[in-house]
N, C-alpha and C positions, 0 to 999 in steps of 0.2 A: 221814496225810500231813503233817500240821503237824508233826510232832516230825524225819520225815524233811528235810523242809526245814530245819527249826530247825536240825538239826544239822550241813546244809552251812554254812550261814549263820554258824555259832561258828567254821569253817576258813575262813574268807574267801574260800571256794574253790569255787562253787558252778557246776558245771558242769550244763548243761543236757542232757545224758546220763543223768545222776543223778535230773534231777528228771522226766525222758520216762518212766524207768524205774518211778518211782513212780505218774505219772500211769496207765501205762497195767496194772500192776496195781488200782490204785482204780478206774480207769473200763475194762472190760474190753469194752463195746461201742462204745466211742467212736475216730472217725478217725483213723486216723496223723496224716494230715496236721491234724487241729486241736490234736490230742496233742501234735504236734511244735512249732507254731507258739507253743501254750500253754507248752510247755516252756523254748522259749528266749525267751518273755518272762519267765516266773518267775523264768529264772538271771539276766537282764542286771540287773531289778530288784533281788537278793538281792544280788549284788555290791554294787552301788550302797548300797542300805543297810548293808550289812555294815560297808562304808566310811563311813559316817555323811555321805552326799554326797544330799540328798535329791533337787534340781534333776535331777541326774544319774540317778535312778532316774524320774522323770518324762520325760526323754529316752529313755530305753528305752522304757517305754511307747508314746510319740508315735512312736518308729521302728520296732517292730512293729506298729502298726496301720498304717503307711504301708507294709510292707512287701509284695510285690511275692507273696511265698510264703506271707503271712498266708490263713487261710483267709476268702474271698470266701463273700460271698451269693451263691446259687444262686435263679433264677428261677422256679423251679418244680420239680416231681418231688419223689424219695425222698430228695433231698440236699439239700434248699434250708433255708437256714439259718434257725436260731430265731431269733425279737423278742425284744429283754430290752425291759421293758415296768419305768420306772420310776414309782412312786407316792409323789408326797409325802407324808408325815404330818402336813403342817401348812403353814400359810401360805409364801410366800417370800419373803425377807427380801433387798432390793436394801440393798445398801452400795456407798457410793462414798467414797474416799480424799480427802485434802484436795487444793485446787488447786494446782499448780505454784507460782502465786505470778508475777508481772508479768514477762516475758522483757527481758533486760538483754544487750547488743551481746557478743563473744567477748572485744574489750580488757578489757569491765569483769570481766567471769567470771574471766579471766587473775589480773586485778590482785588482786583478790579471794583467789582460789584460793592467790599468794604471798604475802599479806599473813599467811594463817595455817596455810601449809605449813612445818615444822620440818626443818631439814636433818638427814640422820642419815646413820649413818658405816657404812663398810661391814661391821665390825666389829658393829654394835648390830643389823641384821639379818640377817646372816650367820651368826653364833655364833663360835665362837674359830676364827681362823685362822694360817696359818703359811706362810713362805715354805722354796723349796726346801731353804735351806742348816739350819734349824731342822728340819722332816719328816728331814733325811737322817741329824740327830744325833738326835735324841727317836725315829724310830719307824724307822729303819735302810735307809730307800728313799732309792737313789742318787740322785742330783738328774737322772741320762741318762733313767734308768727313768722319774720321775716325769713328765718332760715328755714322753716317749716316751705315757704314759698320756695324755696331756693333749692331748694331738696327734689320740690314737687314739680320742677320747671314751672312755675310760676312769671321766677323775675328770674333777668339778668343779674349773677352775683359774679364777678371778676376778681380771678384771685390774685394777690399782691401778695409776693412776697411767696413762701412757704405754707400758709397755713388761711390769713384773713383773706376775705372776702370783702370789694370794694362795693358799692351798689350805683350804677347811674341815675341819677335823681332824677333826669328826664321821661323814666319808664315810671313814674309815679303821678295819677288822676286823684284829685282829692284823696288821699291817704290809700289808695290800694292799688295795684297795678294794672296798667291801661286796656284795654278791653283788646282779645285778640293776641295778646302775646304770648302767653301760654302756646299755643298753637303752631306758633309760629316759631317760637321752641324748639316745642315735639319735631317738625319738619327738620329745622337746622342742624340739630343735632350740638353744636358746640355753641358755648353762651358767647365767645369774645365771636366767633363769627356771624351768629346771630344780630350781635349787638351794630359790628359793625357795615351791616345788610341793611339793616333799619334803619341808619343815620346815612347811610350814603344818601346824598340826592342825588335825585331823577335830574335825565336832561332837561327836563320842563319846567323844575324846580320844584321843592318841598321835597319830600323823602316819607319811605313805609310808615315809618315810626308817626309821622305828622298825620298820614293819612285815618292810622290806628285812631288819634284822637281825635279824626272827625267822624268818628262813626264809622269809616269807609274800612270793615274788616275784612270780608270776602274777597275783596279785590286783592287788599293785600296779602292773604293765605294763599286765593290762586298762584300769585307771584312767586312767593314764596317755593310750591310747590316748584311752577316749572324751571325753578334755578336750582333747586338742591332734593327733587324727589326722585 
């Protein structure tokens, strides 16, 4: 079963179909319904990791056991559910983190917080960008089209300024925007945090945006989904 997961897990595409399908070959006397429940906890977590998003594979967890379809203990009878019975191997070892530290009024936190916050430009977290009239002469999208896009959630337009609209030229596949962003849009709701969701990278390295242009689009909507739906 490990190699079959293993190898949804290398597609970032792990569908809990896939992984029932496995389960309920290895365990041939076991319940649908904990086959099932088991199943789509394995996928949400697998996704999660796949993405190098740990937190987020721990919310999957915590939302299938809360789960409404999860399978319940049974009070008694031929269905009533097994105890997992944990034993430690050894002492337990309490930690505790350092203290906060003395609580200081919101003015001073403020003043503080701008004393050594660095202004940065929209450029230096964005990556290269571009305005209509440039996009229309380097990658050959009319300037009607582009805001047409922009309008429609299509693309990332970033506004500068009062009124124009920046474009990041890295959301552009041969002359039209990258497959999957639209979508992932829709989901975001706002473009600059949209934009900067997509370029974050993963612990594992690369980031949504990179995965978009491998083809890998579902994976990244799911994401999408469980961080801002």
């Amino acid at each position: 079963m490990a190699r079959d997961f293993a190898a949804g897990r290398d597609e970032l595409d792990i569908r809990s179909d896939d992984v029932l399908a496995v389960l309920r070959r290895r365990n041939p006397g076991a319940k649908p319904e904990s086959l099932e429940h088991t199943a789509g906890l394995m996928a949400a977590v697998g996704r999660a990791v796949g993405q190098g998003d740990a937190v987020r594979a721990m919310h999957a967890v915590l939302d299938h056991l809360k789960a409404d379809e999860g399978p319940g203990p049974s009070k008694s009878g031929e269905g009533a559910a097994q105890t997992l019975i944990l034993n430690p191997q050894g002492a337990l070892e309490v930690s505790r983190g350092a203290p906060a530290g003395a609580m200081i009024d919101r003015r001073e936190g403020l003043k503080r917080l701008a004393a050594r916050a660095l202004p940065v430009t929209l450029e230096e977290w964005a990556g290269p960008l571009a305005g209509a009239g440039e996009i229309a002469a380097r990658l050959g999208i009319a300037r009607s089209t582009l805001q047409d896009w922009r309008r429609n959630g299509a693309v990332v337009g970033l506004l500068s300024g009062t009124r124009k609209h920046l474009f990041p030229l890295a959301q552009f596949v041969d002359g039209r925007p990258v497959e999957g962003l639209a979508p992932v849009l829709a989901i975001v709701g706002d473009p600059r945090t949209a934009w900067l969701w997509l370029i974050e990278p993963y612990a594992r390295g690369g980031s949504p945006l990179e995965d978009l242009k491998r083809g890998r689009v579902a994976p990244v909507i799911d994401a999408a989904r469980d961080d801002f739906a």
